[in-house]
Phi, psi and omega in degrees: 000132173287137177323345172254351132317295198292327180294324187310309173292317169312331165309314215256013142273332161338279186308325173282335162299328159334279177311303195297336171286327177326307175294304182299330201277324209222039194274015186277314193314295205285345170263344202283295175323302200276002165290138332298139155288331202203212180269145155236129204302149138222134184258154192228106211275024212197153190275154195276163226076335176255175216276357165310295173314311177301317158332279151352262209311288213326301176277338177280333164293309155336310185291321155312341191272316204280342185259348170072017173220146162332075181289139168258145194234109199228107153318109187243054156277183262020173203040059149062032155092021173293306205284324171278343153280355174293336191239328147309323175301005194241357205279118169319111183284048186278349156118021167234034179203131176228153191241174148237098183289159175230175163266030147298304144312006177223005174289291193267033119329314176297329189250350167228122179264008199240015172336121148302000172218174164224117198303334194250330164298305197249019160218178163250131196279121196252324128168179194292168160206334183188141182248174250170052184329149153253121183253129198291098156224151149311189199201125223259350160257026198287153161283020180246134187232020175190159191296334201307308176286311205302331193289308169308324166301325194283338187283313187273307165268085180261136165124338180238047143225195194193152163217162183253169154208186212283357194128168189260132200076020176264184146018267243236352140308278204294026182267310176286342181283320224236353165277303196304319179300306181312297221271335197064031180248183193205102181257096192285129184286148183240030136058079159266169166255098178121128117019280175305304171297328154298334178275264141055296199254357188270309177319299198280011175057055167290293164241168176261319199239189175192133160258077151287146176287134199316300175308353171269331182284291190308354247221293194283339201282009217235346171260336184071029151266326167258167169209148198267152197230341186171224199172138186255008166264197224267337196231133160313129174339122176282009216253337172219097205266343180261005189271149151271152171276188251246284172350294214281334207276321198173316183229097200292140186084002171304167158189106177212119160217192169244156205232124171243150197223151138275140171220177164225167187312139131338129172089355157308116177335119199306291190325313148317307173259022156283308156321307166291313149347287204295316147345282161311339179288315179307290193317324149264048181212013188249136201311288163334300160332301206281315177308305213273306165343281195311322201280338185282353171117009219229131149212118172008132168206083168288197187136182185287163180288333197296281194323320210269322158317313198285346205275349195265325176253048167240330170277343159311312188280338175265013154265337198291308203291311205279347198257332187284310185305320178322309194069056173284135165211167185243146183294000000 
């Protein structure tokens, strides 16, 4: 055989061998085409009406529209949003189960130590989908009109203010923990079971301040018992565009709000959550979408899956520090 024979043939067992491997080499690829086949799971680790949940519907359905299957919203709650990550982390990565993580999820490593999952181990980040301003307000007869003054009030009386939250160690709790460190003050925390009774007692002067979830806040703020001092995320609120943030207010580099991410089971086709990733970004960016979110209470934060990683294990390591100075535990 001549050497432009032999080369010939080898090419062309070369190509064939090529070929015949692709599918074992590339079977993420060939599920990728065919995706979706059917409905796709989103477990939502929280009862329905809040605002996790509300996200949820807010984005699986477009998506469900767009995918031409059925999306499902399938409620898994207790223990402050364990039992539904306990069972997405246990969840076929077949590119059909999906989680909606909160910062609860990035809380309670820190506060349980015997967690069955690890939020950063057994899923993958799939992207932001919505933050949950927290708002700063006062009791309308506190003397203070801006955080700068609350700092100096709490400084010159110390011992005689207290704020509430919805409970300890969620959200709006650990806001206050992380204003007492920032600020060098000391606010003593109150403890509800819920927004409402804590927005309550904040009305009736029970307590003076509060770090409420926006939809608790903004509703009161139009009677002038209470009055907003500021917002804890990094850019003013669109839901309260005339508030400053809490940074800007008096005390620069604060940041605190609650957040919800899509992630997925560990072992989900690369190819799958990119696809979803890119889905979800349309979805929240679609006007109508960005509207009906802001009025629930909700506003729209797409982004990569690489951001929404980097961003849940920066908010672990930075609460896990405000709960060891706190010395927060749960009963």
């Amino acid at each position: 055989m001549t050497d432009l024979l032999r080369r010939r043939a080898m090419a062309g067992l070369g190509a064939a061998c090529a070929a015949a491997a692709l599918p074992a080499l590339f079977p993420s690829l060939a599920r990728a085409a065919a995706w979706p086949a059917h409905a796709v799971n989103f477990i939502v680790p929280f009862p329905a009406g809040g605002p996790v949940d509300t996200t949820a519907r807010f984005t699986t359905q477009p998506l469900g529209q767009m995918w031409s299957v059925p999306t499902v919203v399938d409620n898994k709650s207790g223990a402050g949003g364990i039992v539904g990550a306990q069972f997405a982390a246990k969840s076929e990565p077949d590119g059909y189960n999906y989680f909606f993580a909160s910062i609860h999820h990035a809380v309670l490593p820190s506060l349980r130590g015997n967690l069955s999952y690890d939020i950063t181990r057994d899923f993958v980040p799939v992207g932001m989908a919505a933050v949950f301003p927290i708002v700063l307000v006062v009791n309308a007869t506190l003397p203070v009109n801006s955080v700068s003054e609350l700092i100096a009030y709490a400084k010159a009386n110390p011992g005689k203010l207290s704020f509430s939250s919805s409970g300890t160690g969620g959200g709006t709790h650990l806001a206050g923990e992380l204003f007492n460190a920032m600020a060098g003050v000391r606010i003593q925390h109150v403890p509800y079971r819920g927004s409402a009774p804590a927005m309550q007692d904040l009305l009736g002067g029970q307590v003076q301040v509060m770090f409420a979830d926006g939809p608790s806040a903004v509703p009161h703020l139009k009677g002038g018992k209470v009055r907003a001092l500021g917002v804890g995320n990094p850019t003013r609120s669109s839901m309260l565009p005339d508030v400053p943030t809490i940074a800007e207010s008096g005390l620069p580099g604060y940041e605190a709000y609650s957040w919800s991410g899509v992630m997925a089971p560990k072992g989900t086709p690369p190819e799958i959550v990119k696809r979803v990733n890119a889905d979800l970004v349309k979805v929240l960016s679609d006007q109508a979408t960005v509207q009906s979110m802001i009025a629930a209470g909700a506003e729209p934060k797409p982004g990569t899956p690489e951001q929404f990683g980097e961003f849940v294990r920066d908010e672990i390591a930075k609460w896990r520090d405000v709960i060891k100075t706190a010395n927060i535990k749960l009963d």
